[in-house]
N, C-alpha and C positions, 0 to 999 in steps of 0.2 A: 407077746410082742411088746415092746418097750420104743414106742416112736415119740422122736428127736425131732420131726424133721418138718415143724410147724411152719416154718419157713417156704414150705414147697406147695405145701398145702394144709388145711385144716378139715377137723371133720364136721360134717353137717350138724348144726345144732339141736336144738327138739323146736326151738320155735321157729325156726325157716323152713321145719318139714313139716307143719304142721301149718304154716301159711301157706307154702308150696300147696297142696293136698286138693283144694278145692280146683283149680287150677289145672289140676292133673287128671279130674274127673269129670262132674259133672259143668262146670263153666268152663270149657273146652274153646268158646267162642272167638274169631278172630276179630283184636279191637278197632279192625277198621273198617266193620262191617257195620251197617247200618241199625241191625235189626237187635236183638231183645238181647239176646246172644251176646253180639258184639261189643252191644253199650254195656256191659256188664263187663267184659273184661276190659276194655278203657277204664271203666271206672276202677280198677283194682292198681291200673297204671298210675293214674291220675291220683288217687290217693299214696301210692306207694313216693309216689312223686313226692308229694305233701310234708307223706312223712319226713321223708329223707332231708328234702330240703329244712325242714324245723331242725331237725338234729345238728345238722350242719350252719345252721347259723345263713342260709343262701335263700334266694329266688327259686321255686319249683322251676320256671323254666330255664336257669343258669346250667342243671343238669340233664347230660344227655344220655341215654342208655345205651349201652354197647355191648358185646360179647365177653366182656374180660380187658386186663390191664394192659395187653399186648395191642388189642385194637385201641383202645383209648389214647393211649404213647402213640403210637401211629396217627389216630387222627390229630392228635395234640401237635405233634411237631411236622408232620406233612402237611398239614391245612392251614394251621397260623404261620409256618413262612413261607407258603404258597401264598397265603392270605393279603398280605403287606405288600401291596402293587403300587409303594405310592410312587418307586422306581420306577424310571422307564426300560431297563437293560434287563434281561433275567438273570435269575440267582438273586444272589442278597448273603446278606453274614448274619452266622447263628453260632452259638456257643454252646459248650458243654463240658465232658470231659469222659476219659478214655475208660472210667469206673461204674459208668452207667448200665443198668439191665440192656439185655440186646434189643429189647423193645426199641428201645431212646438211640441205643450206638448205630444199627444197622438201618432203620430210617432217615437219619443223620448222615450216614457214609450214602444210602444213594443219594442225598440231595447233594454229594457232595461229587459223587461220579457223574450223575445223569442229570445235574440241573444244574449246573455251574452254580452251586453255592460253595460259598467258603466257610469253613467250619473250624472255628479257633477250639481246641482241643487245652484245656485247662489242666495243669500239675495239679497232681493231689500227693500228701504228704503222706509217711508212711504208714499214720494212724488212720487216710483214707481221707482227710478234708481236704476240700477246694483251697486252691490259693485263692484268697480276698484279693491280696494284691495285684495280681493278675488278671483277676476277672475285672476289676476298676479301668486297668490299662489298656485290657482287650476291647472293652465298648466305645463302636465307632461310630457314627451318623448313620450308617446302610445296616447297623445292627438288627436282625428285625426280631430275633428270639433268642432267650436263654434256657437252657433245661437242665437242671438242679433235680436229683433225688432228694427226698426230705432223709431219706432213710436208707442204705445201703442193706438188699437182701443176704450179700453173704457174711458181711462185717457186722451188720448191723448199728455202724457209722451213721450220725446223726449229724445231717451239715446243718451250718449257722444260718439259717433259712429268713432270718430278719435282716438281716445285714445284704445279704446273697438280696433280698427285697429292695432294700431302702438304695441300694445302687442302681437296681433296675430300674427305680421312680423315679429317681431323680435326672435318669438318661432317656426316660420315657419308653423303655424298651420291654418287650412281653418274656414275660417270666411263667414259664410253665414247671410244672413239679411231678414225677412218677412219687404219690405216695400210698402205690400200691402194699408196699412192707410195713410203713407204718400206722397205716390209721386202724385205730382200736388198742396201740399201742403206744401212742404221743396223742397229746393234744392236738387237733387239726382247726388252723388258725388259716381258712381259705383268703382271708381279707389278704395275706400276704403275695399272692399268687393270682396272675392272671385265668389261668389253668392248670388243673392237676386231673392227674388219671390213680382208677382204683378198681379191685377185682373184690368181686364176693366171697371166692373160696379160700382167702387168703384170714378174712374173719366171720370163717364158720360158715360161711354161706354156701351157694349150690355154685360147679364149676359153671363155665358157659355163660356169665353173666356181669358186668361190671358197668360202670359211667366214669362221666369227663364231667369236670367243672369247666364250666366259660362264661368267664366274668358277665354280664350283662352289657352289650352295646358293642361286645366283640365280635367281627364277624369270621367265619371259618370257612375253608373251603373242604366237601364231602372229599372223602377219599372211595366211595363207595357209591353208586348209582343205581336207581333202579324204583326210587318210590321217594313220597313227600314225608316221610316218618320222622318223628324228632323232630320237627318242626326244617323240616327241608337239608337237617346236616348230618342225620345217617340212617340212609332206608334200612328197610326189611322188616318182616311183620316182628313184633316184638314179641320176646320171652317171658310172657306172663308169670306162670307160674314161678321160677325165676328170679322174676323182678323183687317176684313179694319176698320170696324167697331171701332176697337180697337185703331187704330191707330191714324185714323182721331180723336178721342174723347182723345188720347192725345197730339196732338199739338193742338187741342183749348182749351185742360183746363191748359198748359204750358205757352199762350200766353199772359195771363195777373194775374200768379199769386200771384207776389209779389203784387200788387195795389188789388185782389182781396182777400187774406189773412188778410190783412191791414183791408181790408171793414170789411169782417168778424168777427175779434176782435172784433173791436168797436161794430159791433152788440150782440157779447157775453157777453163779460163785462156788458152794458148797461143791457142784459137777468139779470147776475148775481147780479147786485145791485138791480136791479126792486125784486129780487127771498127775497133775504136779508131783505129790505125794508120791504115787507109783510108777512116773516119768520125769524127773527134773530139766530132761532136755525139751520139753514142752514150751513152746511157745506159740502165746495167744497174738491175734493177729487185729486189729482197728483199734478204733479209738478209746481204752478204758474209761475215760471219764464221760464221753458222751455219745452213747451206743444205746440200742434198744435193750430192753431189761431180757427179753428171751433169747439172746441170741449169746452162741460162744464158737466163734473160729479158731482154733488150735492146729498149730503143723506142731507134727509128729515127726522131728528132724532125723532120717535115716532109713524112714518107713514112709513108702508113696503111698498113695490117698486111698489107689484105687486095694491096694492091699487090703490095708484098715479098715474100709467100709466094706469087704466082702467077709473078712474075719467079725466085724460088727454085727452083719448080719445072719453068719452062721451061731455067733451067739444072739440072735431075737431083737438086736438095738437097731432104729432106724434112722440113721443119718445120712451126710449128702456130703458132697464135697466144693455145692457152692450150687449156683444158679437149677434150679427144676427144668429148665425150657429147654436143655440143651440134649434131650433126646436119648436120656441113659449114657450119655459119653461122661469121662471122665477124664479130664484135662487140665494141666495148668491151669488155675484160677488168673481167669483175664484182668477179676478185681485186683488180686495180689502183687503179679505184676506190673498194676496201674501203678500202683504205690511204692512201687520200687523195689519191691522185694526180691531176694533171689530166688530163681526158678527150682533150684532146691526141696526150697522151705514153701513155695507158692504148690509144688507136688507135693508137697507131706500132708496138705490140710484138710481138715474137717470142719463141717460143720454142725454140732448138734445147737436145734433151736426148739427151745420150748412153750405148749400153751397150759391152755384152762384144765384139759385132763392131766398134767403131767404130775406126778406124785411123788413127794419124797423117795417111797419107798425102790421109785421106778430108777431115779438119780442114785440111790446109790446101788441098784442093780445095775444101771451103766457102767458105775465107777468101778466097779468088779470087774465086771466086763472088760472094764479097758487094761484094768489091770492083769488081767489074765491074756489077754490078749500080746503085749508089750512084753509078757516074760516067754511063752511061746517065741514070739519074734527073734525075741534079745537070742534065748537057746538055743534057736533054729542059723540064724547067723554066726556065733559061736562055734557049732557042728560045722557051718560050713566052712568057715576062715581054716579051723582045725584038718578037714578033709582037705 
């Protein structure tokens, strides 16, 4: 098997399963138990904490521990513009744009159905960036939140996240960041961001696990009830083993990522000429110059998606056709035609993304693949026009 599809998930490392391990067995304790037990896994939290926050350049208590990047985006953008009561009328106005993971769109569309917020929806240009200029114009006095991916999961589109910042500061307005796609893969520079959300299994770590950044002096409101956990802003007994899990799986995938970004490239590229070479009608879809190093979206103009990736897979290649969350469907990419694309070409696409295992030797077995694939198609099409 030859998997592409880093993007959706990653696979457990050796050091999160091996911080996991303890956790799993005999320190089984729950850490909001009083006794010997308990204090024992607190303390596994509390250092995990520690750690994280060093890494990250933050406050141990700025991060909160969640289930994953879906719950994080949800507390991020239901609780900070719930949050912002300094109106007296409900609702308020939040920003975004129509390219966002579903996490961020469909939190955003109910505060938009069911709590009378208005929710200015930002153009993004065909390469997948925000319009700057429209985010300037859009920010109004009752603005209470913005939310910016740093990183686009299918495109791998990297927005201008300093600029997207320095407008928010200067309107005094909460800029939150899903940079569940990229961290371990760009530098993550929290100073920029009031709040951002992040998932474990994305770098290497165990599913079921992730955190929120929240700037220090922020306050949030829970989306979840039921206990004083995280310091009062998302119960339930926490995911120890997990956590560590989490942690440990991001200082190894931090530790060599510029050199291992680099690798990557060079491996995509090479995927993308080898694709071209045996498809000329190939085209790659977001930003070339400022996209993450693992990621390459390609429509296949003439061949739907859902074809490609079951021909991919009957050859051993494991790729996607854009967002993991959406429950094995295969649909129009909502990214694609954020940006304008036609629904054609937004059906043709794929996405192959790659990490830390992924091997030359494995890239240009895809690239066979694809090519063998494309001439099948081509011949099969050919028969049929002919019949």
């Amino acid at each position: 098997m030859i998997y592409l599809d880093y993007n959706a998930t990653t696979p457990l490392c050796e050091a999160a399963r091996e911080a996991m391990l303890p956790y799993l067995g005999r320190h089984f304790g729950n850490p909001s138990s009083v006794h010997a037990a308990g204090r024992d896994a607190r303390a596994a939290i509390d250092n995990a904490r520690d750690k994280l926050a060093a890494l990250l350049r933050v406050k141990p208590h700025e991060l909160i521990f969640t289930s994953g990047g879906t719950e994080s985006c949800n507390l991020a953008v239901l609780g900070l513009a719930r949050c912002r009561s300094s109106l007296p009328e409900a609702g308020g106005h939040v920003i975004s744009n129509k390219a966002e993971h579903h996490a961020v769109l469909n939190a955003l569309e109910h505060l938009e159905k069911h709590e009378n917020f208005e929710v200015t929806w930002l153009s993004v240009s065909e390469n997948g960036i925000v319009d700057l200029d429209q985010l300037a114009k859009s920010i109004r006095p009752e603005t209470r939140l913005v939310s910016i991916m740093t990183a686009n999961n299918e495109t791998g589109a990297i927005q201008p996240m300093r600029e997207i910042s320095q407008m928010c500061r200067e309107h005094a307005v909460l800029l939150h960041s899903d940079m569940v796609q990229s961290f371990g893969k760009t530098d993550v520079d929290l100073w920029l961001v009031d709040s951002a959300s992040f998932a474990a299994h994305k770098f290497y770590g165990p599913k079921g696990a992730g955190f929120l950044f929240l700037r220090s002096g922020l306050s949030i409101q829970p989306i979840m009830f039921g206990g004083a956990h995280e310091n009062e802003r998302r119960p339930g007994t926490e995911n120890v083993a997990a956590i560590a899990g989490m942690v440990a799986a991001a200082e190894w995938t931090i530790r060599d990522r510029q050199t291992e970004q680099e690798r990557e490239a060079q491996l995509r590229d090479a995927l993308w000429t080898r694709i071209t070479d045996s498809f000329p009608e190939a085209r790659q879809n977001g930003d070339p110059a400022h996209r993450l190093a693992n990621t390459l979206n390609v429509s296949f103009n003439g061949f739907d998606s859902e074809t490609m990736l079951m021909a991919l897979d009957l050859e051993g290649v494991c790729a996607s056709s854009g967002s993991a969350c959406m429950v094995g469907s295969v649909v129009a990419s909502h990214v694609l035609l954020a940006m304008g694309l036609p629904k054609e070409r937004a059906s043709s696409a794929v996405r192959f993304s790659l990490g830390k295992k992924t091997t030359g030797q494995e890239i240009d077995e895809a690239a066979k693949a694809v090519e063998r694939i494309i001439k099948r198609l081509t011949q099969a099409d050919k028969a049929y026009a002919v019949a």
